[in-house]
N, C-alpha and C positions, 0 to 999 in steps of 0.2 A: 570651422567647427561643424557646421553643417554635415559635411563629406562623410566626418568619422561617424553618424547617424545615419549616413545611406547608406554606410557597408552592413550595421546593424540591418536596417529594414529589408536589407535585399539578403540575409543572410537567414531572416526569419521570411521572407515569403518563397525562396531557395529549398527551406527545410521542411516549409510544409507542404511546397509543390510536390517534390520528387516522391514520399512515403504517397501520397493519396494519388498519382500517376501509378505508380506501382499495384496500387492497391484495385484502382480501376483496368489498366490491363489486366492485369492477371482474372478478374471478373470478366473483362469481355473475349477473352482468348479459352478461358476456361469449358472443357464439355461440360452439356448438364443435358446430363443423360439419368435422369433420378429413378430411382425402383424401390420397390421394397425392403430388400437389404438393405442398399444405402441407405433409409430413413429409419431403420430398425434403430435400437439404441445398442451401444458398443460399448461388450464389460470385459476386458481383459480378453479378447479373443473367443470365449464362450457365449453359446445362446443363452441368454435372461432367461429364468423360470419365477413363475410368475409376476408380481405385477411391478411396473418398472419404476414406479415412484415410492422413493422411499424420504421418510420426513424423520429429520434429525433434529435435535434440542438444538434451542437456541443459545442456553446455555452455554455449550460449546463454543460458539461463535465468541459470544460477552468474552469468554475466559481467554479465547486466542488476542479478539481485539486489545483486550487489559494488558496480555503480555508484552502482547507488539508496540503500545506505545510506553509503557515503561522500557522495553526493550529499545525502542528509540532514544529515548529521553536519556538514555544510559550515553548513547553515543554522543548527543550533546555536553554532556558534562568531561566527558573526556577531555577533551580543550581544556575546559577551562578549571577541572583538577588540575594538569598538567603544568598552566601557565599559574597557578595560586597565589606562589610568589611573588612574581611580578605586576599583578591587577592592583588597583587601586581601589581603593574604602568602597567607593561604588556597584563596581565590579563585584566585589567579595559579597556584598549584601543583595545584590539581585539575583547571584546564584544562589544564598543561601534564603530569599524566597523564592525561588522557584523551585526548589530542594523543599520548601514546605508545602508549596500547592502539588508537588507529585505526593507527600506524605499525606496529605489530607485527600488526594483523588482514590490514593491505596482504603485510608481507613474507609473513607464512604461506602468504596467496592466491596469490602470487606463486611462492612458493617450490613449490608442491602443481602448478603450473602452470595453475591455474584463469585464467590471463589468455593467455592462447595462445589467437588466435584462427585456430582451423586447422579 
């Protein structure tokens, strides 16, 4: 029993070695030869006119965030539409609240006006 547990642990310190070796050569092999251009900030191949910070609503953000996990939570239910039939009383009732705590996280959002897109 043990065994099939070593392959695990050497397959996680395996997976973490080789990315951050990589990640370290490529830092110590690398020029760094830094200047002004290089440090400049880089917009689609043209020079910036004026000033280079620009601040966006957060809004924005709230409204992607909201998307993306309802947009998850879509791909959860997937399954277990699919399998509907075959789930047992239990089953059926744990989708069907969790199907109410995404309806209740909508109206909140909803309600706070986090979906106003102004």
């Amino acid at each position: 029993m043990q065994n099939e547990w070593l392959y695990v642990g050497l397959f996680l310190v395996v997976g973490a070695i080789i990315p951050a070796a990589a990640i370290i050569v490529s830092w110590i092999i690398s020029p760094k030869k830094p200047n002004p251009i290089k440090q400049s900030t880089y917009e689609c191949g043209m020079e910036t006119v004026g000033e280079n910070w620009v601040q966006f609503k957060a809004q924005y953000y709230i409204f992607a965030l909201v998307f993306l996990v309802f947009d998850v939570e879509t791909v959860f239910l997937f399954p277990w539409a699919v399998a509907l039939g075959k789930l047992s009383l239990f089953a059926v009732i744990e989708g069907i609240i969790f199907i109410l705590i995404l309806i209740a996280g909508l109206v909140y959002t909803w309600r706070k006006g986090m979906l106003e897109w102004v």
